[in-house]
C-alpha positions in Angstrom: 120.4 108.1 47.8 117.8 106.8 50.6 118.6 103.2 49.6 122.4 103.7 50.9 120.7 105.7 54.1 120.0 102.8 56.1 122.6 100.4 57.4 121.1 96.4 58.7 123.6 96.3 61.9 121.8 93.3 63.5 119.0 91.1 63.2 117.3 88.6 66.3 114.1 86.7 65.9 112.2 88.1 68.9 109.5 85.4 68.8 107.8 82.7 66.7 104.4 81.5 65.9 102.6 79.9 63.2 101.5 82.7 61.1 104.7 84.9 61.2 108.1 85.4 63.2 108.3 88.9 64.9 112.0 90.2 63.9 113.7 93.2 65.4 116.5 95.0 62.9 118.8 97.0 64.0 119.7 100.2 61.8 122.3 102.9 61.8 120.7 106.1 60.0 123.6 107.7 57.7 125.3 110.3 58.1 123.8 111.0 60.8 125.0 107.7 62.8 121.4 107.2 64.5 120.5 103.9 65.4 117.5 102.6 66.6 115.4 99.1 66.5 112.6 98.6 63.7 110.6 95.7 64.2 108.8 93.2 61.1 107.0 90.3 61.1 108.0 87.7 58.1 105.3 85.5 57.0 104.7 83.3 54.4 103.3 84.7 51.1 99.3 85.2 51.1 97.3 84.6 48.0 93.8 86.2 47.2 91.2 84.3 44.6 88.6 86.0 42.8 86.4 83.4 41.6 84.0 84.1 38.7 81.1 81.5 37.8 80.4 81.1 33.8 77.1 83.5 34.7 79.0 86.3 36.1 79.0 86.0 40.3 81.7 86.3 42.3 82.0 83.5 45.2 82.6 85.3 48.3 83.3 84.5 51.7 81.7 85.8 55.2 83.3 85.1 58.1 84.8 86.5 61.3 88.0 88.7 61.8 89.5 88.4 65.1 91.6 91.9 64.8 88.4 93.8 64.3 86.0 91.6 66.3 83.6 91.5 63.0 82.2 89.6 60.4 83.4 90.7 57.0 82.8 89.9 53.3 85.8 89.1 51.4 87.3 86.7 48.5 89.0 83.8 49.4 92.7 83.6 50.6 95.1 82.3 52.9 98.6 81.5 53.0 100.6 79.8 50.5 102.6 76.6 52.7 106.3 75.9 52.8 107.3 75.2 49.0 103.8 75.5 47.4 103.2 77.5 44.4 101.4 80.6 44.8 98.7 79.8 42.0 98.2 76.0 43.8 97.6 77.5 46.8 95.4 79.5 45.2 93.4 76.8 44.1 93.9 74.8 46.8 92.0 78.1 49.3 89.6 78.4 46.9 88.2 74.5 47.1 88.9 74.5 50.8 87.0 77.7 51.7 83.8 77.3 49.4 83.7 73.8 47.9 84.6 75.5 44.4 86.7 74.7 41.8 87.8 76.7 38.9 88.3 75.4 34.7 91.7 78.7 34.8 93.6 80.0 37.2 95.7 82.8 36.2 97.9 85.5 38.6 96.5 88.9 38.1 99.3 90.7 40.3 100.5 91.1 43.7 101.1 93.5 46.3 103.4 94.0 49.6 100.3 94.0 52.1 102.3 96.6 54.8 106.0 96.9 53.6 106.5 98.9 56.7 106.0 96.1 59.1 106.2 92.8 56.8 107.8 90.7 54.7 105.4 88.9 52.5 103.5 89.3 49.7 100.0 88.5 48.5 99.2 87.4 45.1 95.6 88.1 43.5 94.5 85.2 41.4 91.5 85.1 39.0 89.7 82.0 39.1 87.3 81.8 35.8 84.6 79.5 35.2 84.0 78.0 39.2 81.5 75.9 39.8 80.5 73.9 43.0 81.9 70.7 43.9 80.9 70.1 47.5 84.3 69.7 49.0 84.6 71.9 52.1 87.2 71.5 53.6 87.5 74.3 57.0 89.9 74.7 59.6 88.9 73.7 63.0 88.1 77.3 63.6 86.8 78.8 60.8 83.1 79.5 60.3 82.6 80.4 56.8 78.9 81.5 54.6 80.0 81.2 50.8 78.2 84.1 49.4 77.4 85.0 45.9 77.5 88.8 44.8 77.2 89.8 41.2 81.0 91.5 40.0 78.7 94.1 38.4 78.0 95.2 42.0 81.6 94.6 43.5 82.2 98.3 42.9 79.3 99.5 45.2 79.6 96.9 47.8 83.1 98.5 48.0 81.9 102.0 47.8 79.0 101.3 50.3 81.7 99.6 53.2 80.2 96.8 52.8 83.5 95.6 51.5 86.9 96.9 53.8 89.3 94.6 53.8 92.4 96.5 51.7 93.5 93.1 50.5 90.2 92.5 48.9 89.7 96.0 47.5 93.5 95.5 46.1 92.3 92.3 44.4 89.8 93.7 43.0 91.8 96.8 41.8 94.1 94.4 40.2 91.3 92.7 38.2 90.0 95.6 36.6 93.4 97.3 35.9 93.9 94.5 34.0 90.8 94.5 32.1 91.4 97.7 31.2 94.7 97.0 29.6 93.1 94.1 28.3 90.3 96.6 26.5 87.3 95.1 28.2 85.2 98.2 29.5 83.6 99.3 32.6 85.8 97.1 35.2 82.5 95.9 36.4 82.1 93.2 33.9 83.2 89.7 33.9 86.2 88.8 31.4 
């Protein structure tokens, strides 16, 4: 069985910053008796909102990515702090990043964003019936353009690369997986 393959000899935190703590394991390969170092980074849990206004838009979020050097169009997220629930944090990105607020929040699913390398995972939320309520509230260095897209086009933006982020694209796999199960058709409609 793989699972009884690898052997955790050792563990050290390597260093620690305030989005995540670089780890390096220790593992001893069986049978063979290998060993080598594989390194992770453990972070907190991320959550992703979609957020749906009563006329069918999706609030969206452009801003800069420093790993790409880009602007890109997204949903919005972020991390979910020491002992906060998921779905507050959730809500709590949502208001903070475009001045919305949603009538429903509901978890839609969640997803290990690169089990290869990290320990967290991020939660897709659905936030139903936003509207605006004017309280921004940005981190010192965020620059953020809320952006409304229809969710009938969310498939094309995706298609076109005009949305890349695999977190998003995830998000929005989980929304229309579950409107399928739930019977709605198409995945490019509203619930």
């Amino acid at each position: 069985m793989i699972e009884k393959s690898w052997r955790l000899l050792a563990s050290r935190s390597l260093s620690e910053h305030r989005i995540f703590t670089l780890h390096a394991d220790r593992y001893r390969l069986e049978p063979e008796g290998r060993e080598s170092d594989f390194f992770k980074l453990d972070a907190p849990d991320w959550i992703n909102v979609i957020p749906l206004t009563p006329d069918g838009n999706v609030v969206m979020v452009r801003q800069f990515r420093h790993g790409i050097r880009e602007v890109t169009l997204e949903i919005p997220g972020g991390m979910v702090d020491p002992g906060e629930d998921p779905q507050a944090a959730a809500a709590r990105e949502l208001e903070e990043e475009t001045g919305y607020v949603a009538a429903r929040v509901r978890q839609l699913g969640w997803v290990w964003p690169n089990p290869a390398i990290q320990t967290n995972r991020c939660y897709t939320f659905l936030a139903e019936d936003v509207v605006p309520d004017g309280k921004l509230a940005h981190d010192p260095y965020e620059r953020i353009e809320v952006v409304l897209r229809p969710l009938s086009e969310v498939a094309s933006l995706i298609q076109q690369g005009e949305i890349r982020h695999a977190l998003v694209v995830a998000a929005f796999a989980h929304l229309w997986t579950s409107e399928k199960a739930a019977g709605n058709t198409g995945g490019n409609s509203s619930s």
